[in-house]
C-alpha positions as a printed NumPy array, in Angstrom:
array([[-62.948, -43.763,  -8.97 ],
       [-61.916, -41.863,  -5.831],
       [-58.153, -42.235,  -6.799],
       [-59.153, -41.221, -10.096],
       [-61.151, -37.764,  -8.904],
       [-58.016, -36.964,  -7.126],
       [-55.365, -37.356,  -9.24 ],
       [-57.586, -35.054, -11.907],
       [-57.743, -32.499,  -8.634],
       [-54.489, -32.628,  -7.842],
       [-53.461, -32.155, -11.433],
       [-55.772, -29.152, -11.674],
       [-53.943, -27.575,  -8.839],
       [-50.749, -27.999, -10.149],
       [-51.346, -26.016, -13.535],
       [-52.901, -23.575, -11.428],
       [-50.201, -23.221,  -8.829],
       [-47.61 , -22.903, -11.747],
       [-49.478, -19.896, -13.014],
       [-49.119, -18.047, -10.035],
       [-45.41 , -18.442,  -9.633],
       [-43.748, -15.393,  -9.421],
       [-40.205, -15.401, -10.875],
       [-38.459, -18.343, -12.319],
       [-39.705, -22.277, -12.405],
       [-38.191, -25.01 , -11.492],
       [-39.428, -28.216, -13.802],
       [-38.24 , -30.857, -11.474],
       [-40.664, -29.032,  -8.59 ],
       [-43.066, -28.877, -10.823],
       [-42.965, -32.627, -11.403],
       [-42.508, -33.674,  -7.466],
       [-45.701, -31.128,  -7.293],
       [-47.71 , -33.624,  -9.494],
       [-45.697, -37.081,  -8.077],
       [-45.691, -36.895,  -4.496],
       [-49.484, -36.278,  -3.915],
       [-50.288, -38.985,  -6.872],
       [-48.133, -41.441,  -4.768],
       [-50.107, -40.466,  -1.883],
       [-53.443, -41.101,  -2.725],
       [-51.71 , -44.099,  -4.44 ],
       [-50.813, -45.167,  -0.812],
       [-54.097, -44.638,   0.825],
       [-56.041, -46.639,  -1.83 ],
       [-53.502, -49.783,  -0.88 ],
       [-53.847, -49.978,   2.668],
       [-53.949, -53.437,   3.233],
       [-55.598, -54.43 ,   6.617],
       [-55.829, -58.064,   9.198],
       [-58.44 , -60.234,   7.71 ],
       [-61.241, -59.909,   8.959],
       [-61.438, -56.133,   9.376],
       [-63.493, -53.994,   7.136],
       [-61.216, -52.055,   5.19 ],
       [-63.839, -50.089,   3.245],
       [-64.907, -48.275,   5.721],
       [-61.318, -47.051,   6.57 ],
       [-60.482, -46.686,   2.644],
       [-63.538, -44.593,   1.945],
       [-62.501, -42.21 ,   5.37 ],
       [-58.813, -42.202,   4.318],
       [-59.961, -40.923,   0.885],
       [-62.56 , -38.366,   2.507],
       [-59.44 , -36.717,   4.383],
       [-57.907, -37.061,   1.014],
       [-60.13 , -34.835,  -0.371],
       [-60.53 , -32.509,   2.077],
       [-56.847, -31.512,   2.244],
       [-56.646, -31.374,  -1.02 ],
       [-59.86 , -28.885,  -1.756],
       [-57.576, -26.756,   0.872],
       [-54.932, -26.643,  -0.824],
       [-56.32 , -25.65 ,  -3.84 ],
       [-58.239, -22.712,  -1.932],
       [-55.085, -21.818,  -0.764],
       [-53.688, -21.865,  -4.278],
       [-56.297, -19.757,  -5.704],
       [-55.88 , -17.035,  -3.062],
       [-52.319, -16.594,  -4.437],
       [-52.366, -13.509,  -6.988],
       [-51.766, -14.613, -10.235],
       [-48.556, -13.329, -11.712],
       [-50.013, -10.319, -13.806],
       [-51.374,  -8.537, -10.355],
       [-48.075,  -9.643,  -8.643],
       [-44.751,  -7.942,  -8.696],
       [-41.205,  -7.011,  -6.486],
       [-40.79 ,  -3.356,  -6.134],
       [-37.069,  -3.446,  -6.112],
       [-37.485,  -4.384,  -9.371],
       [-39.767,  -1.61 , -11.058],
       [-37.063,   0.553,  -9.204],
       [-34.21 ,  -0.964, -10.846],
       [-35.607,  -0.81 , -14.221],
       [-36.475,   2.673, -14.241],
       [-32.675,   3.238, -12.725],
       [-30.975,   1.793, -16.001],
       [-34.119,   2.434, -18.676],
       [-32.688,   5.879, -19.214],
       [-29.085,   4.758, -20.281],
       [-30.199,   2.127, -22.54 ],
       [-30.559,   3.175, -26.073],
       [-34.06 ,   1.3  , -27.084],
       [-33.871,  -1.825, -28.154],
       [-30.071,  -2.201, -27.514],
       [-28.465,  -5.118, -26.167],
       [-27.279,  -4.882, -22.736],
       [-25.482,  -7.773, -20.324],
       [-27.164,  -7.758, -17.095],
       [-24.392,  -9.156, -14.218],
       [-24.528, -10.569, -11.58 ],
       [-21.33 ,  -9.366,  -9.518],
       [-22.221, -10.394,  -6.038],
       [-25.472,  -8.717,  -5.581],
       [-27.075,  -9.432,  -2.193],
       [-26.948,  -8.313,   1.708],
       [-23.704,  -7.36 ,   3.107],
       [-23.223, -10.148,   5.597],
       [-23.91 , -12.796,   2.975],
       [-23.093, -11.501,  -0.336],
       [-25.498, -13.687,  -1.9  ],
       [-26.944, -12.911,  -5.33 ],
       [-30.943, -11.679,  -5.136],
       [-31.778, -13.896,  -7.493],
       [-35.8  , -12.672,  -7.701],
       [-34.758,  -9.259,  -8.771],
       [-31.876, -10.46 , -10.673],
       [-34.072, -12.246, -13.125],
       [-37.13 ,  -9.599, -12.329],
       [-35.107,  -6.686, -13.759],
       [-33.944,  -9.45 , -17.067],
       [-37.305, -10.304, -17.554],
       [-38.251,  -6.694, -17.017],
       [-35.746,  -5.359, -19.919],
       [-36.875,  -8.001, -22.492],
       [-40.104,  -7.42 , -22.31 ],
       [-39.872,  -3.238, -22.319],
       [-38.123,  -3.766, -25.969],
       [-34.136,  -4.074, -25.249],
       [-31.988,  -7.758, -25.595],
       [-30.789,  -8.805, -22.193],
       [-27.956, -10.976, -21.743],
       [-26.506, -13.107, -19.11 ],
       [-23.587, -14.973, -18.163],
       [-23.023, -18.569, -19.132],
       [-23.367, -19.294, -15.448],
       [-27.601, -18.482, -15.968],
       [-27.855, -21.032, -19.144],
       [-29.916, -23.084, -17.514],
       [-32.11 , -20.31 , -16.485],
       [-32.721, -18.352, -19.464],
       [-32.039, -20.905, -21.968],
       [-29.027, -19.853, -24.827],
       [-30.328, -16.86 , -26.76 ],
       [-29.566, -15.591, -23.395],
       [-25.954, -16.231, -23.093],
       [-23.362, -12.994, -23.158],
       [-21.094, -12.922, -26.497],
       [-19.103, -10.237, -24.875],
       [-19.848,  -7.384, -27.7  ],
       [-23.128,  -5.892, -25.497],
       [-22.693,  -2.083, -25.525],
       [-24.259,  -1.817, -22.552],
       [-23.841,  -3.463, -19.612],
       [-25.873,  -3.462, -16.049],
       [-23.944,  -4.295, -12.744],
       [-25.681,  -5.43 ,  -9.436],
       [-23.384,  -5.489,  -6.668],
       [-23.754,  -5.464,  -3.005],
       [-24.243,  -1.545,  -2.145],
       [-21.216,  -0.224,   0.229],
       [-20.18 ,   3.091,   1.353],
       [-17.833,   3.248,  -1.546],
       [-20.326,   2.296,  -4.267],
       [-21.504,   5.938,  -4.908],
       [-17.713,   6.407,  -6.683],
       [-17.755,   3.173,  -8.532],
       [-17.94 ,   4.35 , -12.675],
       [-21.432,   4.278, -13.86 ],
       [-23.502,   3.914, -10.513],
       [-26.744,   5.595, -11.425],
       [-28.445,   4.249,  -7.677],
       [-28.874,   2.143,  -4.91 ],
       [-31.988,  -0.568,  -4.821],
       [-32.42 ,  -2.484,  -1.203],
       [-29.344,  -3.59 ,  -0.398],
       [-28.238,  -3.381,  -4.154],
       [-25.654,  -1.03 ,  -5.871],
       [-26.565,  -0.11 ,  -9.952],
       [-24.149,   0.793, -12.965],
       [-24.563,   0.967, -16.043],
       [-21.781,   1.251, -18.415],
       [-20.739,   0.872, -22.091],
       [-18.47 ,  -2.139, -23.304],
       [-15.359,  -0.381, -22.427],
       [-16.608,  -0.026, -18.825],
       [-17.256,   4.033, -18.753],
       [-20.511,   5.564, -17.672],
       [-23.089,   6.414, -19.726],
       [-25.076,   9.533, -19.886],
       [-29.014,   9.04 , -20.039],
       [-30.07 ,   8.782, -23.568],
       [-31.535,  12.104, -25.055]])
């Protein structure tokens, strides 16, 4: 019965925990999330001990620290604002940098061209998806490489004939004269261009 309580409490705290994600989710975390504390408990309820010594007693006191940590973490879980009071403000920022050159509803390849701090060059992947996820739901089609498949699932995927297209790069001195840079984000450099690669005035 005790393993039983748990394993419906630490289910309950999963589905809850995945609702406050902010950003992308991993399934496979998801599913250590559920299997490593089930194998836990699983553990505790075995504990096999020297005849002769009560193991009750250390069963029922193994499963009462059990519970305990686990009606933590699910206070801590709770605590977390759920995703529709969270949010990145590099994001916002980026979207209302490119909302102005994108005709509504158009389609428009978002890229990923190296996007990150200068000494690492490595993609921000939160606002990278943040400003995707940002664009489809404000009414335009956002594409992606075939590198973010797995991601974003193929309606996603880039045929190449976008009219617009979105660059995040790592912002540099020179990125001011790049064609189509409408601004800078954190450590991020913005363009927007058409297929051919020219700038774009704002829509009227």
């Amino acid at each position: 019965m005790g393993l039983g309580a748990l394993t419906l409490l630490g289910c309950v705290a999963a589905v809850v925990a995945v609702t406050h994600v902010v950003g992308f989710i991993f399934g496979y975390l998801v599913i250590w999330a559920v299997v490593l504390p089930v194998a836990a408990l699983i553990g505790v309820g075995t504990v096999r001990l020297p005849p002769g010594r009560p193991a009750a007693g250390l069963r029922v006191g193994l499963c009462v620290v059990a519970v305990a940590v686990g009606a933590v973490a699910c206070a801590r879980v709770v605590a977390i604002p759920p995703l529709a009071r969270a949010g990145d403000p590099h994001v916002a920022r980026l979207a209302d940098l490119v909302a102005p050159h994108l005709p509504a509803g158009t389609r428009v390849a978002v890229g990923d061209a190296g996007a990150g701090t200068a000494d690492t060059q490595l993609l921000d992947t939160e606002e990278f998806i943040g400003l995707v996820n940002a664009l489809d739901r404000a009414g335009y089609r956002p594409t992606v490489s075939p590198f973010w498949k797995a991601q974003f699932g193929p309606g996603y995927v880039s045929d190449g004939t976008e009219p617009r297209r979105v660059g995040l790069s790592t912002w540099t001195a020179a990125s001011p004269s790049v064609p189509g840079y409408v601004g800078r984000v954190g450590d991020m450099a913005v363009t927007v261009t058409d297929a051919s690669g020219s700038p774009v005035p704002p829509a009227p």
